[in-house]
C-alpha positions in Angstrom: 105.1 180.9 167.7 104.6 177.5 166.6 104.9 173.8 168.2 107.5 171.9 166.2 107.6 168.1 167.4 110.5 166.3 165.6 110.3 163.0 165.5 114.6 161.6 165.8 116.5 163.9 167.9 119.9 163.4 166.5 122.6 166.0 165.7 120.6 167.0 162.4 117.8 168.0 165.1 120.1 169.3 167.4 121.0 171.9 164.6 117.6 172.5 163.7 116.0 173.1 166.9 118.7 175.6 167.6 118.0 177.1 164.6 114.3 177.1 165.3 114.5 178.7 168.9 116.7 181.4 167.4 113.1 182.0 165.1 111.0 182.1 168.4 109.6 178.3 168.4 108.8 176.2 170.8 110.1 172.1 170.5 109.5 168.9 171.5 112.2 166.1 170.6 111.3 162.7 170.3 113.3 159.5 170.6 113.9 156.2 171.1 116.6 156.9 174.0 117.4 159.4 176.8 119.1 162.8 176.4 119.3 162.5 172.3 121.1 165.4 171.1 118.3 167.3 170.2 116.4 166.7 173.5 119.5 168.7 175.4 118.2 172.0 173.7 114.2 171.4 173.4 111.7 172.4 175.8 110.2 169.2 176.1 111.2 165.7 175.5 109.1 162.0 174.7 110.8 158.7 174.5 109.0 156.1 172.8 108.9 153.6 170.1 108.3 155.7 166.8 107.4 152.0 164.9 104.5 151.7 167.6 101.8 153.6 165.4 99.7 153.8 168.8 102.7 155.5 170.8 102.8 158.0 168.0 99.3 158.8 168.0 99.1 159.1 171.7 102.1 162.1 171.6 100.8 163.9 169.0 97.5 164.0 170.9 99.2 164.8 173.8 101.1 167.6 172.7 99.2 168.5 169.5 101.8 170.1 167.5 101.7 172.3 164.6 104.4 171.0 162.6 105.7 167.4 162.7 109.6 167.1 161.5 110.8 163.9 161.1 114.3 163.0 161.2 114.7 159.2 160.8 113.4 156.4 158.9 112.1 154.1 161.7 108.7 155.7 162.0 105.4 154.8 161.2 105.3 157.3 158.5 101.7 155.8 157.0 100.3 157.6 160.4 101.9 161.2 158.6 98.7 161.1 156.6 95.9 161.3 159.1 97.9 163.7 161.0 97.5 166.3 158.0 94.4 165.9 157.3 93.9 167.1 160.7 95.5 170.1 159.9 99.1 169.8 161.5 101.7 170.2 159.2 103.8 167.3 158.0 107.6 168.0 157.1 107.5 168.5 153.6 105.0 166.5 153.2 103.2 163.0 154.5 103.8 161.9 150.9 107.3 162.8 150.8 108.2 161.3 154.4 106.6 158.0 153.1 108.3 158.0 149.8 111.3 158.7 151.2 111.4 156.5 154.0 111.5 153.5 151.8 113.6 153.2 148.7 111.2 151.1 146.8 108.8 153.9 146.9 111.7 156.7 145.5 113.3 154.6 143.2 110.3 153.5 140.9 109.0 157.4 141.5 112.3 158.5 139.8 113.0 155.9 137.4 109.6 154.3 135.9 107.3 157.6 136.9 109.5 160.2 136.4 112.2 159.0 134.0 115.1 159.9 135.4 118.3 158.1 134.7 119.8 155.9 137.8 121.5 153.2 138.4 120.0 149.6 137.2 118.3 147.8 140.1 115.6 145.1 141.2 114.5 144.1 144.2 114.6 140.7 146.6 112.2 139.3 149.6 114.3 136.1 149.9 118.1 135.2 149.4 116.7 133.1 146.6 115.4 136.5 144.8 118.5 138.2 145.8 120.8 135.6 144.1 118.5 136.3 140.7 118.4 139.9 140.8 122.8 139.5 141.7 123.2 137.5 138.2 120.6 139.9 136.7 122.4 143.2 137.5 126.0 141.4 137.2 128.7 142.0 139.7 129.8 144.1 141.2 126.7 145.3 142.4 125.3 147.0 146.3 122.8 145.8 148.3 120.7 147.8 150.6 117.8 147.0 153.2 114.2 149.1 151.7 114.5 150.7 154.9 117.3 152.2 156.6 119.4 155.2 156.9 123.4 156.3 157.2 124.7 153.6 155.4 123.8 150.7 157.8 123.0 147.4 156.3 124.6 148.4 152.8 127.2 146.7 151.4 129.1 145.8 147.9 129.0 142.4 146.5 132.2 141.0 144.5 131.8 137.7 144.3 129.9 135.4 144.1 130.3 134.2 148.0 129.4 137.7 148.9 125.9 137.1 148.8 124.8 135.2 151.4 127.0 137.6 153.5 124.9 140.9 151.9 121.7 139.4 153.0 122.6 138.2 156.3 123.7 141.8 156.6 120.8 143.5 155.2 117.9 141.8 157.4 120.2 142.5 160.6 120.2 146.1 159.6 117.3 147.4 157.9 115.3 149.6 160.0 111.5 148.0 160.5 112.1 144.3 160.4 111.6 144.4 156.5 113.9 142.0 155.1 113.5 143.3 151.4 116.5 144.9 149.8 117.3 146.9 146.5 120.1 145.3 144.1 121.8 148.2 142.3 124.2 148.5 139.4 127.3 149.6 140.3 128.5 153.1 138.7 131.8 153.5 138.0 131.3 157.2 139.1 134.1 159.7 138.5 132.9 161.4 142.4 129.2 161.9 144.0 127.6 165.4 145.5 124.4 166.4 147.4 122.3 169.0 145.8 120.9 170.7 148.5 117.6 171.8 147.7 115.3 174.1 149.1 111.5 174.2 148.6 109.5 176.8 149.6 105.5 177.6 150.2 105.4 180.7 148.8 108.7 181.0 146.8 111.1 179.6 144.0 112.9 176.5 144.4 116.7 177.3 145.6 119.7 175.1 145.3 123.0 175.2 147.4 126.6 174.9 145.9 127.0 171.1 145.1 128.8 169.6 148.1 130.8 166.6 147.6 131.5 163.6 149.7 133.4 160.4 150.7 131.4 157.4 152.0 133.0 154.5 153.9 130.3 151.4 154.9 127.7 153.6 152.9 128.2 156.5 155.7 129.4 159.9 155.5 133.1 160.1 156.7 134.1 163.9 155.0 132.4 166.7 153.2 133.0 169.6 151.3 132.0 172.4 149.5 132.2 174.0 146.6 132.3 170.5 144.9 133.6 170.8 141.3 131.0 170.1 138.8 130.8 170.5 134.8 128.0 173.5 134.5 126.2 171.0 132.1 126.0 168.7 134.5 125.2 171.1 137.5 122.1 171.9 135.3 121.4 168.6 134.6 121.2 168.1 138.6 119.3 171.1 139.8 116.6 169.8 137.1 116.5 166.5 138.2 116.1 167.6 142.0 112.9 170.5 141.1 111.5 167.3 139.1 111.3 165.0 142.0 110.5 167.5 144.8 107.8 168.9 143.1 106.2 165.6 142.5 107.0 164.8 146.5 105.4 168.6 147.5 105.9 170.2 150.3 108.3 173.1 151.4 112.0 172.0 153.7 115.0 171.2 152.7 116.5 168.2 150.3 119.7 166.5 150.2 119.5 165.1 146.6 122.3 162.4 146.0 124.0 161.9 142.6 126.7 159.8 141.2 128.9 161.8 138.5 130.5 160.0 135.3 132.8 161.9 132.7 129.4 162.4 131.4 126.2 161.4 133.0 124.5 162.5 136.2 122.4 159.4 138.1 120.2 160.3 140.5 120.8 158.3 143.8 118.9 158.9 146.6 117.1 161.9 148.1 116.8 162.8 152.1 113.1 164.9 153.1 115.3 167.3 155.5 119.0 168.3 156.5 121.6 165.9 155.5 124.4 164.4 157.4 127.1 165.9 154.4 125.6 169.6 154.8 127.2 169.6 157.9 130.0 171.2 156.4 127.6 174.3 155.9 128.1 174.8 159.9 131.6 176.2 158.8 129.6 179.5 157.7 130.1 178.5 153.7 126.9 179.7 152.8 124.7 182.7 154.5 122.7 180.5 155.8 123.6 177.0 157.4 121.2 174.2 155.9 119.6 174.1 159.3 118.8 177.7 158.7 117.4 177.0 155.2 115.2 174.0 156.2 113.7 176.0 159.2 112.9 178.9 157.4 111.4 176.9 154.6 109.0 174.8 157.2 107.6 178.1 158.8 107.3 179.7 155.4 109.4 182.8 156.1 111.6 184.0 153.0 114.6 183.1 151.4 115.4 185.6 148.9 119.0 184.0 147.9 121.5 181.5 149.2 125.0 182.5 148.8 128.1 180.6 148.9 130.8 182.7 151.4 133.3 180.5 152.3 134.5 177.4 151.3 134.8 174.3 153.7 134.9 171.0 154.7 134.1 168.3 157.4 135.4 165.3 158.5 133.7 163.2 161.2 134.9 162.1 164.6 133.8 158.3 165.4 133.7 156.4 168.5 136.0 153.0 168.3 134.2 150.7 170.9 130.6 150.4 173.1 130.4 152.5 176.0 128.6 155.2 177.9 129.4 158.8 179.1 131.6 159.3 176.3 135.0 161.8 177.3 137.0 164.2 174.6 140.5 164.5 174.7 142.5 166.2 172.1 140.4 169.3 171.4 142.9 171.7 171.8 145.2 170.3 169.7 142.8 170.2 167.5 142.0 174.0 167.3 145.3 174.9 167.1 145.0 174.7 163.4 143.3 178.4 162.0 139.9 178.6 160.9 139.4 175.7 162.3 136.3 174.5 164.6 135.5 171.2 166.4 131.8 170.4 167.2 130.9 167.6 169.6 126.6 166.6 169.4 126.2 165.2 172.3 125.0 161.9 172.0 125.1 159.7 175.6 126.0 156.5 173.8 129.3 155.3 171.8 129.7 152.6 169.6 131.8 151.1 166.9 132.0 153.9 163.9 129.2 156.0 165.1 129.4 159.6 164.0 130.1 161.1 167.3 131.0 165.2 166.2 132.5 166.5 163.6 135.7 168.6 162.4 135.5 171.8 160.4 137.8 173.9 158.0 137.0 177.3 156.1 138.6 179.6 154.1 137.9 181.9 151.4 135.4 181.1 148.8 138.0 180.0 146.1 140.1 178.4 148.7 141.9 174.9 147.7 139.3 172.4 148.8 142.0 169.5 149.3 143.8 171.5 151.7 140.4 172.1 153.5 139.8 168.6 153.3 143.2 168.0 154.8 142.8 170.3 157.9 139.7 168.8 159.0 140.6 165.1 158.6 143.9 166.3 160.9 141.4 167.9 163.2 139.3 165.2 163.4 142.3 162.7 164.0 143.5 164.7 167.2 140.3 163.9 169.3 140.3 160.9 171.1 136.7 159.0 172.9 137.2 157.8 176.2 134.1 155.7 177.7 132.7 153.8 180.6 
């Protein structure tokens, strides 16, 4: 048995930990707030601060883990280091969860070290720098903080008065005070998938079907998978993703963004563990869930294949306003559809557009996807959030 700290206890956790005690492990969920998703099925729980360096060294020598997972962005990932040279185990890897953590750091890995092909971008410290880089790239073009996750802080600038709105935006939202942001190009992309990837210590690297996606305020609003892709370009992807893995090391799972044109394939951004869009693999599309795959891949247990079995989509339930001791109506109407399934994570707190579960559709493995999509987004439409 092993000691598996994870460091963000949100609904990805929540999966993962369930996954993990299934395997015979013991957890420890950290976060910045009480009864996280993930804390409501570990065995022991820490709230702190995970940008406090000090707090995070004083856990880990508290509870002195064998495997750190983290599951955010706002963590003082430089501290990942130390902690494997001590021998614990850092999820993939302390230099993935620092390159990944900030998209300075990933972006100039892919495109300058690397030489894959991605959008056109530069990069601002001052609204000044940010007006440059805006007549540099052209318009329309996105902005996003170096530092954050789920969409927050991003936005698309089409004018010229946009701007000073972006930036305003940015600083409020980035994750660790850092008011830097990326400028990208805008691709006129014909639709955008996550390559799952799996690395493993002592095996091949594996990809899942290609899942594809709708974003709304840079966040995840529906999910599905199989996701059409030209077998040209498929290939194209699943190099692309062993390229910057292995240059990342360490064994977990990937989610591995691209943007698709009639005929390029632009690598986007790439997640160090499960991604919000894989949720749809909870719908039992492949024989294992990504949850499954990442947990099996961090204790270095095999994976001989991953299948695709079903196919399926999600679409997420979101609370409309700020409250607490969030309430569910509609869940039975919502299951009245067939394979159909409704999962709620949990989380304490509501506010405007957070993700707060998530609708699921399945059928057979060459089922129509659009009507997949369809049944969820009903699904999801039929549960209602009450709050205090």
């Amino acid at each position: 048995m092993k000691k598996i700290m994870l460091l963000g206890s949100g609904e990805l956790g929540k999966e993962f930990f369930i996954a993990a005690q299934r395997l015979g492990q013991y957890v420890i969920a950290v976060d910045s707030y009480e009864n996280a998703p993930a804390m409501q099925v570990a065995h022991e729980r820490e709230i702190i601060n995970m940008l406090d360096g000090a707090e995070l060294d004083r856990i880990v020598a508290k509870h002195q883990p064998d495997i750190i997972v983290p599951e955010i962005e706002a963590i003082r990932t430089e501290r990942f280091y130390s902690y494997e040279s001590s021998g614990i185990q850092v999820v993939p890897s302390a230099k993935a969860a620092n390159f990944t953590m900030n998209r300075r750091a990933i972006r100039d890995l892919a495109a300058r070290e690397l030489g894959l092909k991605t959008a056109k971008y530069r990069y601002a410290s001052t609204l000044e720098e940010l007006r440059e880089g805006v007549a540099e790239i052209g318009i329309p073009c996105v902005i996003k903080p170096l530092m954050s996750s789920s969409g927050k802080g991003q936005s698309v600038i089409k004018s010229q008065d946009d701007i000073e709105k972006s930036w305003n935006y940015a600083a409020a939202k980035g994750r660790t005070g850092d008011s830097d942001v990326i400028i990208e190009e805008f691709i006129n992309f014909t639709s955008e998938i996550t390559l799952l990837t799996v690395t493993q210590k002592n095996g091949e690297t594996l990809f899942c079907p290609p899942i594809g996606h709708r974003q709304e305020r840079g966040d995840y609003q529906e999910s599905w998978q199989p996701s059409f892709i030209l077998p040209a370009q498929l290939l194209e992807a699943q190099n692309i993703a062993q390229k910057v893995t292995a240059a990342l090391t360490g064994a977990g799972i990937w989610g591995v963004e691209f943007f698709l044109t009639e005929t390029d394939v632009y690598f986007s951004e790439l997640s160090p563990r499960p991604h919000d869009t894989g949720m749809v693999t909870l719908a039992g599309t492949q024989n294992l869930s990504e949850f499954e795959l990442h947990c099996r891949a961090v204790l270095g247990l095999p994976i001989p294949e991953i299948t695709l079995e079903r196919a399926g989509a999600s679409a997420v339930i979101l609370a409309s306003a700020d409250g607490i001791n969030p309430q569910y109506t509609g869940i039975e109407a919502a299951l009245q559809a067939p394979k159909t399934d409704i999962r709620i994570f949990g989380k304490p707190i509501t506010r405007p557009y957070r993700r707060m579960g998530v609708a699921l559709a399945y059928g057979a493995p060459d089922a129509d996807t659009t009507e997949l999509r369809e049944r969820a987004f009903e699904a999801a439409q039929k549960v209602s959030i009450t709050q205090e």
